[in-house]
C-alpha positions in Angstrom: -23.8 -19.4 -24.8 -20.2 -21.0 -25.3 -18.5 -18.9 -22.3 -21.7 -19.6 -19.6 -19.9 -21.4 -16.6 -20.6 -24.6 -15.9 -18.3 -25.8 -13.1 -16.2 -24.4 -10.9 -14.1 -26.2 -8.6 -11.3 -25.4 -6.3 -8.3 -27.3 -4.3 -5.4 -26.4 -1.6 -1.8 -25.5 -3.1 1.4 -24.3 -2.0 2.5 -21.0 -2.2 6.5 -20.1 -2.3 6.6 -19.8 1.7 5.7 -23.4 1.7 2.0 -22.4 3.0 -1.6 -23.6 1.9 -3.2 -21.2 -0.8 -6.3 -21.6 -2.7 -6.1 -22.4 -6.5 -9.9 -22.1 -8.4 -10.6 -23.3 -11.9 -13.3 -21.9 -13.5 -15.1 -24.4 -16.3 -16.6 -23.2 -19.5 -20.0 -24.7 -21.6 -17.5 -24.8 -24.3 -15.3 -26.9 -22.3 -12.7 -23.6 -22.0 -10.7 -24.4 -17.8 -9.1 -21.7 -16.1 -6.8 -21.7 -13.1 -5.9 -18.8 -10.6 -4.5 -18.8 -7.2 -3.9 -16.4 -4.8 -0.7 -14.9 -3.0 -0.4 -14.5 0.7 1.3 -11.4 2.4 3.6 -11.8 5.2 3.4 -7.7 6.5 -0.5 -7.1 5.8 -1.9 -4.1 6.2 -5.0 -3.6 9.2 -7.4 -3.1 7.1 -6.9 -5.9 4.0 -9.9 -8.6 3.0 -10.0 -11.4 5.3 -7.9 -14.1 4.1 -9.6 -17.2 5.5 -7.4 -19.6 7.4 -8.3 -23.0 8.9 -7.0 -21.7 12.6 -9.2 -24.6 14.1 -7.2 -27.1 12.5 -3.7 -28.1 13.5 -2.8 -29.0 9.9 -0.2 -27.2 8.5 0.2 -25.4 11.4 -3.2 -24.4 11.2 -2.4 -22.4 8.2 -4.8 -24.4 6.4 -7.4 -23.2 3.3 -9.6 -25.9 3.7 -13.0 -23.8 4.6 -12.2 -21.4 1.9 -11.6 -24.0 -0.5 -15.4 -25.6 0.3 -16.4 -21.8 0.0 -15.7 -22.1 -3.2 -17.3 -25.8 -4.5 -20.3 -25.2 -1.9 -21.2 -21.6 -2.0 -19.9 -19.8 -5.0 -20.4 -22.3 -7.3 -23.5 -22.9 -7.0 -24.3 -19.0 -6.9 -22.3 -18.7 -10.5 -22.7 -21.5 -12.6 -25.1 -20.3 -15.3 -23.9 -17.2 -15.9 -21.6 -15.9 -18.7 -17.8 -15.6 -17.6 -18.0 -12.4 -20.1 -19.8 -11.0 -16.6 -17.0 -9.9 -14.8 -19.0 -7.6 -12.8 -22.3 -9.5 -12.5 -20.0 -12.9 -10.9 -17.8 -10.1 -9.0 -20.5 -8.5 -7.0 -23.0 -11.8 -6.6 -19.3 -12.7 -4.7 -19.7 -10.0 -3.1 -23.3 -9.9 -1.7 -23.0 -13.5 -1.1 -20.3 -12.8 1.8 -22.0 -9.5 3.0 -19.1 -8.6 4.9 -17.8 -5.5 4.6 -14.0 -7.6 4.3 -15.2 -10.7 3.0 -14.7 -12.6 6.3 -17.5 -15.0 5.6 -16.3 -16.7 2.4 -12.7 -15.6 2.5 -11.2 -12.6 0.2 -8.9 -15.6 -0.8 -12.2 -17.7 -1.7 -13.4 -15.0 -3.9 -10.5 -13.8 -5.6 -9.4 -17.0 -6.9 -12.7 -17.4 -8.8 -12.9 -13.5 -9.7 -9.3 -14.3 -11.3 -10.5 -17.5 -12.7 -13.5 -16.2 -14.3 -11.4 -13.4 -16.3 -9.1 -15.4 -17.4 -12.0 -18.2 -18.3 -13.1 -15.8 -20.9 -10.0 -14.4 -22.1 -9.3 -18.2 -23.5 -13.0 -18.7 -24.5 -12.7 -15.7 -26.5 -9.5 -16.4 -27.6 -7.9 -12.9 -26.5 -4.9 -12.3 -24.4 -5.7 -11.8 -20.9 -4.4 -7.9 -20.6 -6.4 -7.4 -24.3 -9.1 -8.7 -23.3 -8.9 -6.7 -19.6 -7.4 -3.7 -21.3 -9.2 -3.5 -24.6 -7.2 -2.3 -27.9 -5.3 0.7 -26.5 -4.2 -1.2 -23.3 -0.3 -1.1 -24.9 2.0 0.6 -22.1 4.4 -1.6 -19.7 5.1 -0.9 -16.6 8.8 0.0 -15.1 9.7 -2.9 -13.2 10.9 -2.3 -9.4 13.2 -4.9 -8.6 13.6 -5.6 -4.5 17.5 -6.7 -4.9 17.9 -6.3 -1.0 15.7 -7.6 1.8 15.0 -6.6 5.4 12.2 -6.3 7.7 9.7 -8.7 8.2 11.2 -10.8 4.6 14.4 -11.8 6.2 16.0 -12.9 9.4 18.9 -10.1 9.1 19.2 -7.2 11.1 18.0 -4.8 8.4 15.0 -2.6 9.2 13.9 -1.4 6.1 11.8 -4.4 4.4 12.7 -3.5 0.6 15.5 -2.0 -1.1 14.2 -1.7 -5.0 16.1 -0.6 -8.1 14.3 0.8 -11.1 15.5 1.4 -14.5 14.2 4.3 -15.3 16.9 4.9 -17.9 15.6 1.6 -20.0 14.2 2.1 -23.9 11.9 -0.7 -23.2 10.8 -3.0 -20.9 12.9 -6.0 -21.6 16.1 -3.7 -21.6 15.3 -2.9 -18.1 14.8 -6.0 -17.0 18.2 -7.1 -18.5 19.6 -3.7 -16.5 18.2 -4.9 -13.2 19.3 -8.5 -13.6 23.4 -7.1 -14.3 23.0 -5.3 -11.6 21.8 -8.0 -9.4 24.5 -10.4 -10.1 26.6 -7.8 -9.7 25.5 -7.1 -6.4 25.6 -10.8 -5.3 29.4 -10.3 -6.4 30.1 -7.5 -4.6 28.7 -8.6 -1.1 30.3 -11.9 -1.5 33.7 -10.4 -2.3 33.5 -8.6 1.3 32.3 -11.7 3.1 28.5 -11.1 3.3 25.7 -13.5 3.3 24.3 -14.0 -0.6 21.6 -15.8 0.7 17.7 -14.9 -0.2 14.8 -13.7 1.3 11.0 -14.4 0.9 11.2 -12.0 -2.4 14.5 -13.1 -4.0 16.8 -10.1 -2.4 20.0 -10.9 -0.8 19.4 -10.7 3.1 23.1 -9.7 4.2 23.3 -8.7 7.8 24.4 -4.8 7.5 25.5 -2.0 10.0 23.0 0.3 9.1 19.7 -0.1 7.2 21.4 3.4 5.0 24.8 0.9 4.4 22.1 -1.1 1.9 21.4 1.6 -0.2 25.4 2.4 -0.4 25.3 -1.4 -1.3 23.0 -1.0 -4.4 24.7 2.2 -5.6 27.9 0.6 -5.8 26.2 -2.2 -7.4 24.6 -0.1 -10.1 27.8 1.7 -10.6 29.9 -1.8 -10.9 27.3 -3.0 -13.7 28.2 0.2 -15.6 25.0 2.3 -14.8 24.9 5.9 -12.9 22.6 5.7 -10.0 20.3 8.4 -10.7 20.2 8.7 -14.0 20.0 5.1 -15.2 18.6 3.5 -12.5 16.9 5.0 -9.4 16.3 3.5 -5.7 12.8 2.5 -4.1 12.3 2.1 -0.7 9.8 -0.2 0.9 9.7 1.2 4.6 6.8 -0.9 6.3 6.4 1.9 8.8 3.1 -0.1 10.4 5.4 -2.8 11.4 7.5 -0.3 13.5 4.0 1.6 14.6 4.1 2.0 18.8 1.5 3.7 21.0 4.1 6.8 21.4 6.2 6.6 18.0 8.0 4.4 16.2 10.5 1.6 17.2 12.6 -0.3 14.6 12.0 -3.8 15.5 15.6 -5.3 15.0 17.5 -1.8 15.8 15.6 -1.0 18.5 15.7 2.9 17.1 13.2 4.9 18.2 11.4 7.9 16.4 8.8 10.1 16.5 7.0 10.9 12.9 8.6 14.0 13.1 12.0 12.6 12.8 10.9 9.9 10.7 10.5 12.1 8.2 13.7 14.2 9.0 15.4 10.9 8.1 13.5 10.4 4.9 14.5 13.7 3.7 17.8 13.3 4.5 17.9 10.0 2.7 16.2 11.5 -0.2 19.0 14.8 -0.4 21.7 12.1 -0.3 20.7 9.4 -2.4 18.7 8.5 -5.7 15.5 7.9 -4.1 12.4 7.6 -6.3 10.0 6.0 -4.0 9.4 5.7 -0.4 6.6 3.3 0.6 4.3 3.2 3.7 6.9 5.5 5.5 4.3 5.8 8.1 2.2 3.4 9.6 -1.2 2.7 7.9 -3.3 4.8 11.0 -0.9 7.5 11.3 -2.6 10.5 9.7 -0.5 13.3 11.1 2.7 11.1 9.8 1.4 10.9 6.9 0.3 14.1 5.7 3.2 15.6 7.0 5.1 13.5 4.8 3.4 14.5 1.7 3.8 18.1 2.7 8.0 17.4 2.7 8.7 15.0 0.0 5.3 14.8 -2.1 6.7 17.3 -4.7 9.8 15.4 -5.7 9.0 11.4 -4.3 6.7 8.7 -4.7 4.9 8.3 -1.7 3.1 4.9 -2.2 0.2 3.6 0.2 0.1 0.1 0.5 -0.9 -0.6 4.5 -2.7 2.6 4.1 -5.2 2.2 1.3 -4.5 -1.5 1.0 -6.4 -1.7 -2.8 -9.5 -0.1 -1.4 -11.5 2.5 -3.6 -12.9 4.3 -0.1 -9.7 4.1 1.6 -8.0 5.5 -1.5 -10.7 8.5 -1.7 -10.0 9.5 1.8 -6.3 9.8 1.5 -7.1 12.2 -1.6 -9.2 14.4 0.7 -6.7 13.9 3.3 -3.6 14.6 1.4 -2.0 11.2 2.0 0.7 10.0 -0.4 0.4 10.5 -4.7 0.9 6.9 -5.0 -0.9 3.7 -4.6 0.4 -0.3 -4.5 -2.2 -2.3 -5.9 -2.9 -6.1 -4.6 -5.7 -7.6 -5.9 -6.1 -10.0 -2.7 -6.1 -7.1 -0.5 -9.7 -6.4 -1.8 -10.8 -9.7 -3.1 -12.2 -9.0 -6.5 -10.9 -8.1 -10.3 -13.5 -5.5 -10.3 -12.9 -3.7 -7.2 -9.0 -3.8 -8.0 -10.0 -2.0 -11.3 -12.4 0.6 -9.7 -9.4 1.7 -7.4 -7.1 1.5 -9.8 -9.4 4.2 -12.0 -9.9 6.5 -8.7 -6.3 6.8 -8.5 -5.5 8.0 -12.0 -8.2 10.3 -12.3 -6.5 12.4 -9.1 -3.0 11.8 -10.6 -1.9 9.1 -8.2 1.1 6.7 -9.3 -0.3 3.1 -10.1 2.1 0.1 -9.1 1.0 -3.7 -9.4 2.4 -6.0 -6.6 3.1 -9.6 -6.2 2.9 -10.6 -2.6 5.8 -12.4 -0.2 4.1 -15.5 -0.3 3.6 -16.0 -4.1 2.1 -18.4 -6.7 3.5 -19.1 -10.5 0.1 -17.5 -11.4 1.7 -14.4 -14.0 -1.9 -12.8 -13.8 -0.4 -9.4 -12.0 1.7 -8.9 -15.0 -1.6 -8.9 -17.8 -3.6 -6.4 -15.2 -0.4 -4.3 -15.0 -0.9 -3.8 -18.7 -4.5 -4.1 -19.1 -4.9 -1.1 -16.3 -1.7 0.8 -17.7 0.2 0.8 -14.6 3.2 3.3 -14.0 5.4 0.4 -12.4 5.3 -3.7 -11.1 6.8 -5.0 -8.4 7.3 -8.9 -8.5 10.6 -9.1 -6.6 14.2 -9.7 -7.9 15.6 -11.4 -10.7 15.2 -14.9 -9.0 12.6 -17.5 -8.0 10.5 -18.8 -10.7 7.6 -17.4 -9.0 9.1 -13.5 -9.2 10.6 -14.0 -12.9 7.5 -15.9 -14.4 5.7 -12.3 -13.8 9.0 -10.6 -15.7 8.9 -13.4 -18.6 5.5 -12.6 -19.2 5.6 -9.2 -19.6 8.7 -9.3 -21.8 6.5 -11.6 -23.7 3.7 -9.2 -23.6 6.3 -6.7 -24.9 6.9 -8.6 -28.1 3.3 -9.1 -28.8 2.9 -5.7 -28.9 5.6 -4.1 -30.1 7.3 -7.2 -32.3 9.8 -9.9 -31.3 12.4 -7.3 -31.9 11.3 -4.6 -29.9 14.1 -3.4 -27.1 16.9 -6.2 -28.4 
């Protein structure tokens, strides 16, 4: 059998944080090599897969991947050579059971997912089939809006914004590549703007300009202006996502904003969410509540499910069972998906399906700490998600994911399609 694995092997790389990662190759009997790596988060959620780290070892400030690295020659390989890379399944849950932790602690979701990623993508080019055909099958043929984080805060840059993401979306584009071309004019735009009043135009972790700002709502008068300057109208041609991080902020008795110092109860959290949402273009709000708060969170959905996106990330963190609990709880209508935050293609997938079936919004994610690995952007369209996140319109690592989809786009649709 051409596509039966014969070697796997595995090594340390950089991600674009300047921290160890863990980069598989997967070896076919037809002599086929496939790479994946794996991203790293800088605000993870509680409950994400273990992402093994060499804390032992003062290399690299003992950020280190070492041990999940030797997870991978030792004890995967071994368990998977022989088998077809056709099996995404079979190799996913032998993975699985070979850990037997319940977050993959032993081998390292970061161990697993590599290879997971490595094995599709194996057979994609053994088969000699796109990666999102040959994930998606032959109806797999929608793009995703892209969600652009333009402005940074939080825990992805040193400024004294709160709010970790300020996202523009073009939902006013005729295709995907027009909206990327949207985003990116507004963008530059922005940078001109900010620099014209003497702000910082330097980056954060994601691309977004980190100016330091008076009030975490002087951002989003920030992008409207921008959107307006490029020659859209804020609400009709482009909408505003928010990234909130709410766990970040998470106290014993509330909420306190971490460089503000503003205190809140999730009452009044969500006073101020719906006050943001009356005044501005707001499509999205996500993880407005911290990732254990279930009284925030339901009462949340209650006052802005109907008309927002309110997307889990912290809370259902790419897990099926956390997923199904929020849709008996009434948390959210909206999930972020990560592969690394459950460690397998296959369990990304089976999430992915539970949260269509009850009418959730789908959004693929790239992580803060990110690889040049454009896999996210074949699974966006191979599991027909609504949106992708992979950052602004800067960094190789955040417009590789863009470039591929636009790419995708053309395949699809022609080379003419949105030009």
């Amino acid at each position: 059998m051409k596509t039966e694995i014969t070697e796997i092997r595995a090594r340390e790389i950089l991600d674009s944080r300047g921290n160890p990662t863990v980069e598989a190759t997967v070896i076919l009997k037809d002599g086929t090599a496939a790479a994946a790596s794996v991203p790293s988060g800088a605000s993870t959620g509680k409950y994400e897969a273990t992402e093994l780290r060499d804390t032992e070892n003062p290399r690299y400030f003992r950020m280190g991947v070492e041990h999940a690295v030797e997870n991978v020659t030792r004890r995967i390989a071994p368990a998977l050579i022989g088998i077809s890379a056709t099996e995404q399944s079979r190799a996913d849950s032998l993975m699985i059971a070979l850990d037997g932790a319940y977050n993959k602690s032993n081998l390292g979701a970061n161990a697993i997912l590599s290879v997971s990623l490595a094995t599709a993508k194996a057979a994609a080019a053994s088969l000699g089939i796109p990666l999102y055909r040959y994930l998606g099958g032959a109806l797999a043929t929608r793009l995703p809006i892209p969600m652009m984080n333009v402005l940074n805060g939080g825990a992805h840059a040193t400024n004294n914004v709160d709010i970790q993401e300020f996202m523009i979306v073009p939902v006013g584009a005729d295709s995907f590549a027009d909206g990327v071309r949207m985003c990116a004019e507004v963008y530059h735009a922005l940078k001109n703007l900010l620099r014209s009043a003497g702000k910082e135009t330097g980056v954060g972790d994601e691309g977004g300009f980190a100016p330091s700002l008076g009030t975490d709502e002087e951002a989003i008068e920030w992008l409207i202006r921008a959107i307006e300057k490029a020659g859209y109208r804020a609400g009709e041609d482009l909408m505003i996502s928010l990234d909130i991080a709410a766990s970040e902020w998470k106290e014993e008795d509330g909420y306190i904003l971490k460089k503000s110092g503003k205190k809140y109860t999730a009452d009044a959290l969500c006073d101020f969410y719906l006050g943001l949402r009356k005044k501005y273009p707001i499509l999205s709000i996500e993880d407005g509540m911290g990732e254990e708060d279930a009284y925030g969170w339901r009462r949340l959905t209650e006052l802005l499910g109907g008309n927002t996106m309110l997307v889990g990330d912290d809370l259902f963190v790419t897990n099926r069972a956390r997923l199904a609990e929020g849709i008996r709880e009434g948390y959210g209508n909206a999930i972020l998906i990560k592969p690394n935050q459950i460690g397998t293609l296959t369990e990304t997938a089976a999430t992915v399906a539970l949260a269509k079936e009850h009418g959730y919004r789908v959004i693929l994610s790239h992580r803060s700490g990110e690889t040049g690995d454009t896999l996210i952007a074949d699974l966006a369209v191979a599991l027909g998600a609504d949106y992708i996140k992979s950052g602004a319109p800067a960094r190789a690592e955040r417009t590789e994911k863009y470039n591929r989809l636009m790419k995708i786009e053309s395949e699809i649709f022609g080379a003419s399609y949105g030009v």
